[in-house]
BAGURO-17771 format. One record per residue (C-alpha): residue number from 1; residue in three letters; x, y, z. Coordinates in steps of 0.1 Angstrom, whole numbers. Layout:
N
+-----+---------+-------+-------+-------+
| num | residuo |     u |     v |     w |
+-----+---------+-------+-------+-------+
| NUM |     Ala |     X |     Y |     Z |
...
+-----+---------+-------+-------+-------+
***
This chain:
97
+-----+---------+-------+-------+-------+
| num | residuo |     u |     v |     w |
+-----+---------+-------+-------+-------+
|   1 |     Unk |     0 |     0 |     0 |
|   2 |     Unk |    12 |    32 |   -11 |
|   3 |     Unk |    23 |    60 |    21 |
|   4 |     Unk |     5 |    87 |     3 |
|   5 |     Unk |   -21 |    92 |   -25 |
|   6 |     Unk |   -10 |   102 |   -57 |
|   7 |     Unk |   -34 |   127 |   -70 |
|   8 |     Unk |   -38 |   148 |   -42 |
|   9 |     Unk |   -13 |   138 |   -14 |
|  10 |     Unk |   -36 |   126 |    12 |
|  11 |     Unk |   -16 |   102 |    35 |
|  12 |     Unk |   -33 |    66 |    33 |
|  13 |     Unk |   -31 |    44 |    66 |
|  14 |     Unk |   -48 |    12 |    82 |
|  15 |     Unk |   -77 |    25 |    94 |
|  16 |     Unk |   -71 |    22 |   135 |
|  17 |     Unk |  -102 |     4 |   152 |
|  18 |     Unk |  -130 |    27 |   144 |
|  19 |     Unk |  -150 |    -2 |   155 |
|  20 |     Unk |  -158 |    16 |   187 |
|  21 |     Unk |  -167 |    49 |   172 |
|  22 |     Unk |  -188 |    38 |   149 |
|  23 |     Unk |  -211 |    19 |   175 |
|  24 |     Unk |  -211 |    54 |   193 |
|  25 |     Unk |  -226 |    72 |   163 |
|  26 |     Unk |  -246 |    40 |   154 |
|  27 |     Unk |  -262 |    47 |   186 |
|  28 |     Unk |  -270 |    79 |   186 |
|  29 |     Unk |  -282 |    75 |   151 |
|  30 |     Unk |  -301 |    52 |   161 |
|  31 |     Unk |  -316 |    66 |   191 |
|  32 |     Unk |  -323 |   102 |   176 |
|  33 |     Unk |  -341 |    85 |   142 |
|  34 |     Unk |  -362 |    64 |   161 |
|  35 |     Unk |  -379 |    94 |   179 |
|  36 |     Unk |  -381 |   114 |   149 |
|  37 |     Unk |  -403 |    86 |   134 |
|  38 |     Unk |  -422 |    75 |   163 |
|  39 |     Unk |  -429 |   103 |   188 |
|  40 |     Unk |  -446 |   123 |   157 |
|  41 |     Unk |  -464 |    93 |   144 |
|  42 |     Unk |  -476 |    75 |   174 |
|  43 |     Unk |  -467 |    95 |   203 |
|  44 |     Unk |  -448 |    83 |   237 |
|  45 |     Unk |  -465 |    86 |   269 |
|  46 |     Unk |  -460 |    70 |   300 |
|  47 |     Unk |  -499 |    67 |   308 |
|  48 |     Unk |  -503 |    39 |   284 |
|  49 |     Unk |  -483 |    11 |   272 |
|  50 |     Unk |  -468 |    33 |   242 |
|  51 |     Unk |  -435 |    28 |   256 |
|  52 |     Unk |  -436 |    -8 |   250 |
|  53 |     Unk |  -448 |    -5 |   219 |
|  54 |     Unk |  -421 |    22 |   208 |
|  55 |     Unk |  -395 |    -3 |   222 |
|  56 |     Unk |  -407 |   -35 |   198 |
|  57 |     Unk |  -415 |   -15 |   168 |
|  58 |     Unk |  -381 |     3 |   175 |
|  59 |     Unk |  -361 |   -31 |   175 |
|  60 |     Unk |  -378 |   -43 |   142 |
|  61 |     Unk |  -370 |   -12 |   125 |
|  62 |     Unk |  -332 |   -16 |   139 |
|  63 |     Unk |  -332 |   -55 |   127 |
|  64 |     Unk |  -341 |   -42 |    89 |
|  65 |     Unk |  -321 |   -12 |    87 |
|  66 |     Unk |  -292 |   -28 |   104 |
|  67 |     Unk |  -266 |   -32 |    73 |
|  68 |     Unk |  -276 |     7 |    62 |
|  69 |     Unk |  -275 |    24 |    98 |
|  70 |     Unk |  -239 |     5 |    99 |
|  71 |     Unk |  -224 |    19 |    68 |
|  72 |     Unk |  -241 |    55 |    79 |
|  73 |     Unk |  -221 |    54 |   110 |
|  74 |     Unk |  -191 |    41 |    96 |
|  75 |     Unk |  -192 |    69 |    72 |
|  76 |     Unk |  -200 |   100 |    94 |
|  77 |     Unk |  -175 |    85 |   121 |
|  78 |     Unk |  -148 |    87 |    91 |
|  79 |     Unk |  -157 |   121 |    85 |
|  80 |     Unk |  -152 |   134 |   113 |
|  81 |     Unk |  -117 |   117 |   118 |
|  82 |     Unk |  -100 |   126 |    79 |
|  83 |     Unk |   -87 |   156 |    73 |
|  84 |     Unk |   -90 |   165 |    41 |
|  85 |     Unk |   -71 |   192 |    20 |
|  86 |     Unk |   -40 |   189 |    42 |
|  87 |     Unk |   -20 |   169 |    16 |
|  88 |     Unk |    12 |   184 |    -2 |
|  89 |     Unk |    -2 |   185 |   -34 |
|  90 |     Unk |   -36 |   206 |   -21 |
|  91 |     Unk |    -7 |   229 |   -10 |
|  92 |     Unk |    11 |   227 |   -39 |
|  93 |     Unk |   -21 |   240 |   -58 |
|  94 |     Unk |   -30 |   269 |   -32 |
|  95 |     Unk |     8 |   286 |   -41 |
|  96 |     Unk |     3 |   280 |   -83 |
|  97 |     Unk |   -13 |   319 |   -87 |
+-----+---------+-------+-------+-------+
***
């Protein structure tokens, strides 16, 4: 594997274990699009047994979406970890008048 790219200059590495900041945007992801679809909808109130309902209809939506909420996180997780436009070559262009 090449050190650095050779278009723009970006240093390639092994990504590091972002195992374990994925699964903390996965959850949050998670979390946060699950009330946006079910506390509109259906409404959550602890007077009723809406919570158990949010909970199961929650899980099944997890269970399908599972592959897609994984590569989402994986992908927002990377973004906010690459730096991009720090290469030598996006240098190289900012000094070309």
């Amino acid at each position: 594997m090449n050190d650095h790219c050779s278009v723009c200059g970006q240093k390639l590495q092994k990504e590091s274990y972002v195992g374990q900041g994925m699964n903390y945007v996965l959850i949050m992801l998670t979390f946060f699009l699950n009330i946006l679809w079910y506390w509109p909808i259906f409404g959550i109130s602890p007077k009723d047994n809406s919570v158990y309902y949010f909970v199961a209809s929650s899980a099944g939506v997890v269970i399908l979406l599972q592959p897609y909420y994984m590569r989402l996180s994986r992908v927002l997780y990377v973004y906010f970890l690459v730096k991009y436009g720090s290469g030598p070559a996006f240098k190289q262009q900012e000094s070309i008048p």
